[in-house]
C-alpha positions, 0 to 999 in steps of 0.5 A: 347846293343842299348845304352850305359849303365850308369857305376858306380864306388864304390871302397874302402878298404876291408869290407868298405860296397861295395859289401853291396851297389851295392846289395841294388842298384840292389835291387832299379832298379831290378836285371833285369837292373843292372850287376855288376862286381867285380875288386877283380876278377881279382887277378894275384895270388891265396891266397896261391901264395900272400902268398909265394910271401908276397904281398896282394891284395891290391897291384896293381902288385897283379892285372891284372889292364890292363885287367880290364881297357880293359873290362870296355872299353867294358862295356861302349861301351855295349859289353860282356866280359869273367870276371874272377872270383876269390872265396873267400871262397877257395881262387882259381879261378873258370872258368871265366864268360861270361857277358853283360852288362844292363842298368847300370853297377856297378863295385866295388873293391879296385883298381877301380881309380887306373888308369886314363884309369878306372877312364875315364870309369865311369860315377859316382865315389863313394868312401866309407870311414867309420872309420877304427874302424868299418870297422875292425869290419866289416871285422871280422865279414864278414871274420870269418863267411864266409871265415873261419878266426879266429879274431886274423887272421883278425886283423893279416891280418888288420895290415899287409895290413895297409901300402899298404892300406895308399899307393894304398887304401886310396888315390884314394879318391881324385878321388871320386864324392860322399865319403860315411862315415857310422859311429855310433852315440857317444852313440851307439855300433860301432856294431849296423849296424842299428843305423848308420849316415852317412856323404855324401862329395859332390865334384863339380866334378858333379852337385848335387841336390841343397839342399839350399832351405830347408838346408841354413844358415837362417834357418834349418826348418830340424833340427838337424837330417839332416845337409849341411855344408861347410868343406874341404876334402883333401885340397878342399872345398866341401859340406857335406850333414849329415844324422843322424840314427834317422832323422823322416819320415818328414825330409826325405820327404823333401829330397826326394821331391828335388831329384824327383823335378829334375829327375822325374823318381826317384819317383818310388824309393822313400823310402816312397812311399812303396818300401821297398827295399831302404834302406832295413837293417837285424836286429839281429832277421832277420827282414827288417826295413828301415834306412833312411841315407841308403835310402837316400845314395841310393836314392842320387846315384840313382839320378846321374845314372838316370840323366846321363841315361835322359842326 
């Protein structure tokens, strides 16, 4: 590559919605101009020696970490690597996989902030933290009909896992630009995937689009349906941005016109100008609607990758 390309860094636990992310964001810039990596490729042990020796993949002596940082060094400076690539499904390992990296590169995994040298190498970290209710929901989900468990498997493997979660998981929040919180509505079913609001904690690690204008405390001409509030997130104080599943059309527009404002590329992607790829959700029936927390997470997302890109 001529230029360095923009990497992205989402890591959370398992079924937490990362691999769902980085698909919906090479959707928005077009497959063409996105590579992503998994760090869950680069397992030391298959499913069968985990099993002998007692350890997860969570663990980080589980993983070759060294490796993984030596390849996003690559990455960063536009050279191709030979990623390994680890399949679920069978739980072996499949022939490795030459590749080169595009305009921006995403890599998602579990162990993406575990070292200073990883954290070094990206240019936004996002850190996805849905409540453990709906993620346990979700990994039964994906785990039983793609990788062969049954429920009690799952939740046998939830429980087993839990401690090395709260000890190498959970805490690489701290490091994270953007925490991602998808979580149901009070009257909703945690396992309607449509219904979905979501909670963005914007840390000052990076500047954000300034949202006073329309969200402040003289008034939020909004409503309820979009939020900016004051909180703290491991004992610092940070922004939160709030995005309820039955915000209107209207509300987001507001939105959308204050990322644009400030990086003028972003406008191609705005989600209410007929891409329809922002956003995009399955419904039961198979039909694709849009969900406007996820548009806007994306939308907010793709704004830092294209504001480093003009920088």
């Amino acid at each position: 590559m001529t230029e360095k390309p923009i990497i992205l860094g989402i890591v959370g636990d398992s079924a937490a919605g990362k691999t769902t992310l980085t698909r919906g964001l090479a959707q928005v810039f077009g497959a063409e101009n996105v590579t992503a990596i998994c760090t869950d490729d680069y397992h030391r042990y298959d499913r069968t020696q985990r099993a002998e020796m007692g350890i997860s993949a969570l663990h980080p002596d589980c993983n070759y970490l060294d490796i993984i940082e030596q390849h996003l060094e690559r990455l960063r400076q536009g050279k191709s690597i030979l990623k390994p690539i680890y399949n679920h499904s069978t739980g072996m390992f499949d022939p490795p996989e030459y590749i080169e990296p595009k305009k921006y590169v995403v890599v998602e995994g579990l162990l993406g902030y575990s070292t200073r040298k990883m954290r070094e190498s990206y240019d936004i970290k996002v850190y996805l933290a849905p409540p453990e209710s709906l993620r346990a929901s979700w990994k039964i989900k994906r785990d039983t009909r793609k990788r062969g468990y049954t429920d009690e498997q799952v939740l046998e493997q939830l429980r087993k896992r839990e401690s090395d979660s709260a000890n190498f998981i959970r805490p690489q929040r701290q490091w994270a630009d953007l925490i991602v919180s998808f979580y149901p509505p009070d009257e909703a079913s945690e396992a309607n995937n449509l219904l979905l609001n979501v909670s963005l904690i914007l840390r000052p690690t990076i500047p954000h689009p300034d949202f006073t204008e329309v969200l402040n405390a003289e008034g939020n001409h909004l409503g309820s349906a979009i939020r900016l509030d004051l909180a703290r997130d491991m004992g610092k104080p940070v922004d939160v941005l709030a995005i309820d599943g039955h915000a209107t059309a209207e509300q987001v527009r507001e939105l959308e016109k204050i990322f644009c404002n400030e990086v003028p590329s972003l406008g191609q992607f705005c989600s209410l100008e007929g891409n329809m790829e922002i956003g995009k959700v399955i419904g039961t029936t198979g039909e694709s609607l849009q969900s406007y927390p996820l548009a806007l997470t994306q939308l907010l997302i793709a704004y830092h990758m294209l504001k480093d890109l003009e920088a």
